[in-house]
C-alpha distance (Angstrom), angle and dihedral (degrees) to the residues before:
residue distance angle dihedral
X1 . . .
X2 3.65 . .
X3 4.15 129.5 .
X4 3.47 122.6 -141.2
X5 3.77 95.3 -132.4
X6 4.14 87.3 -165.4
X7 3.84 90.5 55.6
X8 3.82 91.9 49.5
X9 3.83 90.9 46.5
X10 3.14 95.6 52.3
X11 3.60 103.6 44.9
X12 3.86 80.5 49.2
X13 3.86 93.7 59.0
X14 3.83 95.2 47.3
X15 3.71 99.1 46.4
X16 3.86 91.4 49.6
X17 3.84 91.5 45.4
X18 3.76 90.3 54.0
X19 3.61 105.7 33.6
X20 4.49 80.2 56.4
X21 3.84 81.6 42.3
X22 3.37 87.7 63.8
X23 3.51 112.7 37.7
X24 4.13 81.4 51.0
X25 4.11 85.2 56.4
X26 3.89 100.7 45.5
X27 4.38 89.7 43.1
X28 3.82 77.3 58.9
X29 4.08 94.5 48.0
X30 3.79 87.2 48.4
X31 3.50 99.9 40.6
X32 4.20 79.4 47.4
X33 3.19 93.3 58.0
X34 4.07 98.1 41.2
X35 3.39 94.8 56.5
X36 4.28 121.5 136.1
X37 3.64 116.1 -135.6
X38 4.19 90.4 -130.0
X39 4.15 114.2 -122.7
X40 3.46 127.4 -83.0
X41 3.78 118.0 -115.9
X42 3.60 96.9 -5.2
X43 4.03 93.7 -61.9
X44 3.59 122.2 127.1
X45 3.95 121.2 -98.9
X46 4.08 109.3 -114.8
X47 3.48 107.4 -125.2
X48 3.67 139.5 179.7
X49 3.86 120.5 -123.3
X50 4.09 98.1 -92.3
X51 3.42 93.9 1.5
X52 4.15 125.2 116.0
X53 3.34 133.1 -138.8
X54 3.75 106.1 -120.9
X55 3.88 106.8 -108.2
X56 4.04 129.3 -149.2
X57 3.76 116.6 -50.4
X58 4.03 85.4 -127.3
X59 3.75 94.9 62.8
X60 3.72 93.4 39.3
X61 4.12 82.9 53.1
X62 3.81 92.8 47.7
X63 3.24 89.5 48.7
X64 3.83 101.6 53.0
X65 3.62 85.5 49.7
X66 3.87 90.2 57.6
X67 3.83 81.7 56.1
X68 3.31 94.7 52.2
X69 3.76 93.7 46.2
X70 4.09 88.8 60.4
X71 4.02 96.2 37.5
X72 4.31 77.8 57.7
X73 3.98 101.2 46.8
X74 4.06 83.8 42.0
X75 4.11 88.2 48.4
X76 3.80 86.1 49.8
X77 3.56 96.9 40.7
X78 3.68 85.9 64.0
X79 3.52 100.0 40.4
X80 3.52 85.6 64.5
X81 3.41 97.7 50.5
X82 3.66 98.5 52.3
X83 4.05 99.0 31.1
């Protein structure tokens, strides 16, 4: 029995660069979706104990595409597993 050392390296170095990838993408999602709506006119924002202030609808967009970004790479990750 013999490994291909390259093979395993490389399948090494791509599954660590996506699996970071990835954690980087959903932080971004949750931070997304997290997001404060800042004060207007230097007051403070009322808020209810473990409640959030809705924040804008572009960063709630962005980050449901982040979502959608890892729900894909997990949908392909499996597709390669069972194809």
């Amino acid at each position: 029995m013999s490994i291909d050392w390259a093979a395993l390296g490389q399948v090494f170095g791509v599954s660590l660069a996506v699996t970071v990838g990835m954690v980087g993408v959903f932080t971004l999602g949750i931070v997304g979706t997290s997001r404060k709506a800042t004060p207007e006119q230097g007051g403070t924002a009322a808020t209810v104990p473990g409640g959030a202030v809705d924040g804008s609808p572009l960063a709630r967009t962005g980050a449901y595409a982040c979502f959608a970004v890892c729900a894909a790479v997990v949908a392909y990750g499996i597709y390669l597993i069972v194809a």
